[in-house]
N, C-alpha and C positions, 0 to 999 in steps of 0.2 A: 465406440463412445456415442451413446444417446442421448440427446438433448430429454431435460428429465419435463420440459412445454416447448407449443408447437412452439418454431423462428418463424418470425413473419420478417417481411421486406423492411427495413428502417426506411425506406423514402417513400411506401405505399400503405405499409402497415395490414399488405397480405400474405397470408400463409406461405411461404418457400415454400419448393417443390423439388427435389433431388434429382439433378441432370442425367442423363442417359448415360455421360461421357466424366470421365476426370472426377467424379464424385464429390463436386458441388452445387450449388444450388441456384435454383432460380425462383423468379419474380414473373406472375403472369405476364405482369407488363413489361417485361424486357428486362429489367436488371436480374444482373448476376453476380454471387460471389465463392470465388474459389476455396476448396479444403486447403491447404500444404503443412503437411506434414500430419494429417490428421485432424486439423484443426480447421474449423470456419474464418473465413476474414471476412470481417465487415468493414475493415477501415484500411489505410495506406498506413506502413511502416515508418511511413516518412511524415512524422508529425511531431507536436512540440516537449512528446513524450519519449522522444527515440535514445536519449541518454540514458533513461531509466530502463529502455528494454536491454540494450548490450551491459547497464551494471548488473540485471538481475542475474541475463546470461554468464556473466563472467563469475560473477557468488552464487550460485544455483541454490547452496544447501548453508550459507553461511551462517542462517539465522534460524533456518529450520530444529526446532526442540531438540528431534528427532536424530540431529546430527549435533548438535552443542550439548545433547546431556544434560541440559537445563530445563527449566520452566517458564524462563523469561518471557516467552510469548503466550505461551499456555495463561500464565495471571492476568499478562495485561487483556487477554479476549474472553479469561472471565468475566475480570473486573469490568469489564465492557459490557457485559451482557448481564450485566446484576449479580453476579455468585456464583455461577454454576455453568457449565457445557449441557448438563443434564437438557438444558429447557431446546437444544435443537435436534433431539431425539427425534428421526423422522418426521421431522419439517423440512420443509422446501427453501433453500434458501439462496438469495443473488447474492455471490461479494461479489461487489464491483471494485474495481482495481485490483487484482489480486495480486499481481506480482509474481515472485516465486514460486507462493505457494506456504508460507511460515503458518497462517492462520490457514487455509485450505487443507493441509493435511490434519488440522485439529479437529479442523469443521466434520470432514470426513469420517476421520476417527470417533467422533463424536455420535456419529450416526445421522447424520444431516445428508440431505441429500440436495445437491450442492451446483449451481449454475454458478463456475466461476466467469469473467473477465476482465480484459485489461485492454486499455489502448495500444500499448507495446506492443514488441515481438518477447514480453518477458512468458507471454503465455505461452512461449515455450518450453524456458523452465518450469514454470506450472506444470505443464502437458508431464514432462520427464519424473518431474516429484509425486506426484498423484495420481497416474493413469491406471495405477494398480487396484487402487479402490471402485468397489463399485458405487453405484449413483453419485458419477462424475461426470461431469460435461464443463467443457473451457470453451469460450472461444473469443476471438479478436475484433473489438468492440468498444463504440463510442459510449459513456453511461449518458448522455444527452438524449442518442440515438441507439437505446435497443435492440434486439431483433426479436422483443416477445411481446406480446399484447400486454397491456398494464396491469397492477392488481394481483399477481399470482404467488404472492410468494410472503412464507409466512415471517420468514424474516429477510431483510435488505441489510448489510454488513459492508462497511465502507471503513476502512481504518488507512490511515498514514495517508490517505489521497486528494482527498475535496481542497487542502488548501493548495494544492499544484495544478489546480484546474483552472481556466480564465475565470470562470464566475462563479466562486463558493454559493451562493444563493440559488442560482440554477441551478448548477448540482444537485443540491439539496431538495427542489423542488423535484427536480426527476427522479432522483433514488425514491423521495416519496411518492411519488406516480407507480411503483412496483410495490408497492406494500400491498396487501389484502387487507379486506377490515378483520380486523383481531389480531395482526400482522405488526411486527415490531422495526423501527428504523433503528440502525445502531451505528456510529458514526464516530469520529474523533476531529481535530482541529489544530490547527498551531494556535498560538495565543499571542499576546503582544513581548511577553519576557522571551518568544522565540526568535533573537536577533543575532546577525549579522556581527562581528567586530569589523574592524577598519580592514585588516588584511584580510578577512573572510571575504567582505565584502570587494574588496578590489579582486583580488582572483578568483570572485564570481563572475563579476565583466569581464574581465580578459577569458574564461573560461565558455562562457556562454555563447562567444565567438567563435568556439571553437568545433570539432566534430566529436561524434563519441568515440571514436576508436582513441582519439588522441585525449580526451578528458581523463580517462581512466589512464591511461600509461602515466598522465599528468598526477591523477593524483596516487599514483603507485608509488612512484618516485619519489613523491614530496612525503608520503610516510617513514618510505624505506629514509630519509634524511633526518629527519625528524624522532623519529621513535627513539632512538638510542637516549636523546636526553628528554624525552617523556616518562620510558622505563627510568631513567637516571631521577627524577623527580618523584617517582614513586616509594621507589627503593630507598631513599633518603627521607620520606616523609617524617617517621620518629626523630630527625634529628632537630631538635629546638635553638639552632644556633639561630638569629634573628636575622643575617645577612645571608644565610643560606635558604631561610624561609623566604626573603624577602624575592631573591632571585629566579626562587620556583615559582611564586605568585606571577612575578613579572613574567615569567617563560609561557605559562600556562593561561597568562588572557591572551597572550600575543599571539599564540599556534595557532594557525588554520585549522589543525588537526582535533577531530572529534575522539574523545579521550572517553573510555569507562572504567578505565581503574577501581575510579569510584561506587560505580556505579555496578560494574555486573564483574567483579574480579573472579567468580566462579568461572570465568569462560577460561581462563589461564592465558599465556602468554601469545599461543600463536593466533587464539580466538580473535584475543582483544586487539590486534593486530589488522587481524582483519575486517574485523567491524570498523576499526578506527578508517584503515582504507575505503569499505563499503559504504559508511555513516559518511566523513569528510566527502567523497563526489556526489553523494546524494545530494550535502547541503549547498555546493559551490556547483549545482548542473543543472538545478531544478529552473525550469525555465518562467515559474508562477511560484510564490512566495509569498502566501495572504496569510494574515493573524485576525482573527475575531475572541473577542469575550465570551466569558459562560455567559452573561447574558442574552448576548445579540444569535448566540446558537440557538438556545433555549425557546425565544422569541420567535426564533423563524421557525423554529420547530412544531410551536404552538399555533403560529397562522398558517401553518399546511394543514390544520386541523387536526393534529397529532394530541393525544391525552398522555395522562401520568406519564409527563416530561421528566427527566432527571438529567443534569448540566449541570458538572465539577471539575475544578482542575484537576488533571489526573495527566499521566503517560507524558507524554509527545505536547500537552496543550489544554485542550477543551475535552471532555469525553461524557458524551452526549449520548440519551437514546428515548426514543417517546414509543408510543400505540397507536395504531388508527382503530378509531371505537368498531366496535361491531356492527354496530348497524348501519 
């Protein structure tokens, strides 16, 4: 696995150098950072993101097209990129955050040639879902703090992350520092309608406390309790009695549980199951939780000096992507 540009040091900002021994890398000036498992690390596992690496580990393939039979993430990484996969035909391009791997194996597919990362250790599961493609390179990384000189890359891909970062605006700022001029930011957001109920939000606190081996077992459980009279409300939907509607309604603001019946029923029973699990500790684990407007994305998007801006409600929230001019 070949990084597809040079790594430079995140804290010197000079070229690495591949160590004699153990097969990672070094820093003129003394810093070093180890492979494991094939993969570069740039940062400590043990950060505000380690809930999200053991959930990706534990759903590896949950969401991946490629395993649900679906399109559902295929549309929304069009719809993100203006229409078409077509346009990263042998471009260079960073996701940052990757995750799994749901949009990285499309990117790839795609014909993109693809520097993914993620803070977690989820780029592990990345690593296991993609490694078979070629011009792929992962590796485990701050998007603050890089390991590639700025500027190189003709698209920068950031979806479902910027709002679980301490500071959406920095982010933003640095995913734009990796754009080339003629180079595209593409980007998504929570928005203000993405809130919290009363019980969400309490066994967010209590959960946030907690470690990640025990979040997920947590929200395992609280599905496997739950689902039965979820399905039970779905399955009943046609039925117009008004005290049985009335009862769903109630059931269904009050669930912690992240429900897509509605919303993706093509995944069928055991899918939706597990999204509901996957989806619910993502929402109740996330340790940063920011909403911004289409406009304040748009805005900030514009004063990093990005052109032909376009910011809509769309997906997840905000779904945003601007230019950096050419010259």
């Amino acid at each position: 696995m070949l990084a597809p540009v040079d790594l430079h040091c995140p804290e010197h900002e000079i070229r690495l150098e591949s160590q004699a021994a153990g097969d990672g890398l070094r820093c003129p000036r003394g810093c070093s950072f180890p492979r494991v498992g094939d993969i570069p690390r740039f940062v400590s596992s043990d950060n505000y993101a380690s809930a999200f690496g053991r959930q990706w580990k534990a759903f590896r393939r949950t969401q991946l097209d490629s395993y649900t039979g679906t399109t559902i993430t295929r549309d929304r990484l069009r719809r993100c990129l203006g229409g078409s996969l077509d346009v990263v035909r042998g471009r260079l391009v960073l996701e940052a955050g990757c995750g799994a791997g749901r949009f990285t194996e499309l990117l790839l597919g795609a014909g993109a040639r693809v520097f993914a990362c993620d803070l977690s250790e989820a780029v592990e599961a990345n690593y296991d879902n993609c490694c078979a493609f070629p011009d792929y390179f992962v590796c485990q990384a701050n998007i603050g703090r890089l390991p590639v000189a700025p500027g190189q890359f003709d698209f920068v891909i950031c979806l479902g992350v910027i709002q679980h970062t301490p500071d959406p605006e920095e982010t933003l700022r640095a995913l734009a520092r990796q754009v080339k001029p003629g180079g595209s930011l593409v980007v998504d957001h929570y928005t203000g309608e993405i809130l919290l109920s009363e019980t969400q939000a309490a066994l967010r606190r209590f959960l946030l406390k907690r470690s990640p081996r025990f979040t997920i077992r947590f929200c395992t459980a609280l599905v496997d309790l739950l689902w039965p009279v979820h399905r039970w409300c779905w399955r009943t939907r046609s039925i117009t009695n008004p005290t049985l509607a009335s009862l769903r309604g109630s059931f269904l603001r009050k669930s912690p549980i992240l429900d897509y019946h509605q919303s993706y029923a093509q995944l069928g029973d055991a899918l939706l199951k597990a999204w509901a699990v996957l989806d619910t500790h993502d929402a109740l684990t996330d340790y940063y939780k920011h909403t911004r407007t289409v406009d304040e994305i748009a805005g900030m998007l514009r004063s990093l000096g990005l052109v032909d801006v376009h910011a809509s409600l769309g997906g997840n929230g905000v779904e945003a992507r601007g230019r950096r001019p050419d010259s």
